[in-house]
C-alpha positions in Angstrom: 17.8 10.4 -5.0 14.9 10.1 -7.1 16.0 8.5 -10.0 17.9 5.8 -7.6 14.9 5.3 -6.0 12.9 4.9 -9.2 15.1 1.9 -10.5 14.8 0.6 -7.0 10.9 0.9 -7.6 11.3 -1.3 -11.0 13.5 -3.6 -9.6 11.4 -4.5 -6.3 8.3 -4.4 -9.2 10.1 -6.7 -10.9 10.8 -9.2 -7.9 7.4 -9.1 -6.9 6.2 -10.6 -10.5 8.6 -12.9 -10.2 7.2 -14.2 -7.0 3.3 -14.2 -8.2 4.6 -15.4 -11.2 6.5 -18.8 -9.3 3.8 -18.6 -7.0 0.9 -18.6 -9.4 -1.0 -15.8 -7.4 -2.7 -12.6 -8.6 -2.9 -9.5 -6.4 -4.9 -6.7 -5.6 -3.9 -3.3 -4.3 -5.9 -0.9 -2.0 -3.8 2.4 -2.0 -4.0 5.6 0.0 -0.8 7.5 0.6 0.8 6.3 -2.4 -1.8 7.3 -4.6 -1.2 4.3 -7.2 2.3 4.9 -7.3 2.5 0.8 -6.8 0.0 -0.2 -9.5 1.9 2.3 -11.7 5.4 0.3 -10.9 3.7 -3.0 -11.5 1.9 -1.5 -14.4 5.4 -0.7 -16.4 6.3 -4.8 -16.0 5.7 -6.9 -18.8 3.4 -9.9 -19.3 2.1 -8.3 -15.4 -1.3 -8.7 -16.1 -1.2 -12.3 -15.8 -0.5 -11.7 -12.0 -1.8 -7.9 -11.3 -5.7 -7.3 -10.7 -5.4 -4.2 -10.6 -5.2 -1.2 -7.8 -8.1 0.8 -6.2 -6.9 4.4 -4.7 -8.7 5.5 -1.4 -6.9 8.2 -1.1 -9.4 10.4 1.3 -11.7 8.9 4.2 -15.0 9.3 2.4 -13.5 7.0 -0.7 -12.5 4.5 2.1 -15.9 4.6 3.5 -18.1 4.7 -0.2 -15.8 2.6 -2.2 -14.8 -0.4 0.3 -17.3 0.3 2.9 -14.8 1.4 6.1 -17.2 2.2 8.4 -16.8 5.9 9.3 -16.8 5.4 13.1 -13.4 3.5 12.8 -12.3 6.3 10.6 -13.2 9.3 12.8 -12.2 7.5 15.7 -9.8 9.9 17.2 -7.5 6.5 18.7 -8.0 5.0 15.5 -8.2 7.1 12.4 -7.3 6.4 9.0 -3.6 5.6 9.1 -4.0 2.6 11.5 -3.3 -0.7 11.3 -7.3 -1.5 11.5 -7.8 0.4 8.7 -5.2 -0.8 6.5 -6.1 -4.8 7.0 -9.6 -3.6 6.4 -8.5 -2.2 3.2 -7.1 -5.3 2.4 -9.6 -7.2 3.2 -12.1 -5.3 1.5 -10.6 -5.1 -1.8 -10.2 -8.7 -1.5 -13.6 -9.4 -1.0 -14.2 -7.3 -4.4 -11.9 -8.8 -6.4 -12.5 -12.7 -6.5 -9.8 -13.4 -9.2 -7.2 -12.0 -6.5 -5.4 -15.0 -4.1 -3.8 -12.1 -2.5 -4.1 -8.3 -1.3 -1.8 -5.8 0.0 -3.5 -2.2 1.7 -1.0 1.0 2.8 -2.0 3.7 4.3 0.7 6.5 5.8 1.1 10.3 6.9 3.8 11.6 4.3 3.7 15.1 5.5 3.7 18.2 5.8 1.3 18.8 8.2 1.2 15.5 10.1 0.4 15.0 13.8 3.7 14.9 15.1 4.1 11.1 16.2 2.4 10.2 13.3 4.7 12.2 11.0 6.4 9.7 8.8 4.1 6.6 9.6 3.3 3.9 7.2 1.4 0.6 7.8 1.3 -2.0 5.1 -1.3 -5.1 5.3 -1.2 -8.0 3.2 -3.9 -10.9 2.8 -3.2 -14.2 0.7 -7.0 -15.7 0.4 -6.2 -19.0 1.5 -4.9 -18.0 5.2 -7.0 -19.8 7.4 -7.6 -16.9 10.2 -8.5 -14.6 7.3 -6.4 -12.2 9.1 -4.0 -9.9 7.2 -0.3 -9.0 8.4 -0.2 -5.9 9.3 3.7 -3.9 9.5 4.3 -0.2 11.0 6.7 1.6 9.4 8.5 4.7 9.9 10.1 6.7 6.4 13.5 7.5 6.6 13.3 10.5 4.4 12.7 14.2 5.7 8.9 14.9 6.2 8.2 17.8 3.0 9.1 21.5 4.0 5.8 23.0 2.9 2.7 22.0 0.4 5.3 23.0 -2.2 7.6 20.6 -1.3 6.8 18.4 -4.3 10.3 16.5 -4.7 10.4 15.8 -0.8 6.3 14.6 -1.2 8.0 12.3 -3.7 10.4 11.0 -2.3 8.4 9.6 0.9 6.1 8.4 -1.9 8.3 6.5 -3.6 9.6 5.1 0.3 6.3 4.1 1.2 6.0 2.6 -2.4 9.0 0.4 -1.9 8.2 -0.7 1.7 4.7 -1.8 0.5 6.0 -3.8 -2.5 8.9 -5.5 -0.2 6.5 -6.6 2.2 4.3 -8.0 -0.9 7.4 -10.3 -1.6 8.0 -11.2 1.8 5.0 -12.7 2.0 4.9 -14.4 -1.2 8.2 -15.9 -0.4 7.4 -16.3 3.3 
């Protein structure tokens, strides 16, 4: 499963240049649950850093907060939290702000397991931001991974493989919206 999903990875990476290549835009990651596993995808491409800022990984709350200045209310908010859809346009957002060579942005944020709240087991939200939307609002998606939460904290290979999930979802969406 891991390789397959790996050459799906490329191949997604590859559509997405593509797009921001046709397109003429250059994007910008903010990346919690998968860690730069996106950046790293683009970051294999090609000729990418014609279209590919670069990615920043927020991987725990207090980088959210420090780095792209979350406020820590929304992210100890107990209705809120960090996987949320707030969070993850703000992530968008922010690294937007920071990066004014970027047209567009894309955040993720997710619970991969083990150890997630139950209902929150397996969630993903992906935001994306093209500069020139005139609300300023990103587009926001929920998503819930197909693949088996990981058995234990040794689970490496199921930890990778709802990675590599989230990974894809967020680089599909990417090219939605580039195409949409």
């Amino acid at each position: 499963m891991a390789g397959r999903m790996e050459s799906l990875l490329y191949s997604v990476s590859l559509r997405v240049r593509n797009e921001l290549r046709t397109t003429g835009n250059r994007l910008v990651l903010a990346e919690s649950c998968t860690a730069g596993l996106v950046s790293a995808e683009l970051g294999q491409i090609p000729g990418i850093s014609e279209h590919f800022c670069g990615s920043m990984v927020v991987y725990r709350t207090a980088s959210k907060h420090s780095w792209l200045d979350i406020e820590t209310e929304l992210l100890e908010d107990s209705t809120i939290g960090p996987v949320s859809a707030e969070v993850t346009g703000r992530l968008a957002m922010a690294i937007l702000r920071k990066t004014p060579e970027a047209t567009i942005s894309a955040g993720i944020t997710g619970h991969l397991g083990p150890n997630a709240p139950g209902e929150m087991d397996g969630r993903v939200y992906c935001a994306v931001l093209k500069r020139e939307a005139t609300n300023g609002k990103p587009v926001i998606v929920r998503h819930k991974l197909r693949s088996a939460s990981p058995i234990d904290m040794e689970d490496v290979v199921g930890r990778k493989v709802r990675q590599q999930e989230a990974a894809k979802l967020l680089l599909e969406f990417i090219e939605s919206q580039l195409v949409g």
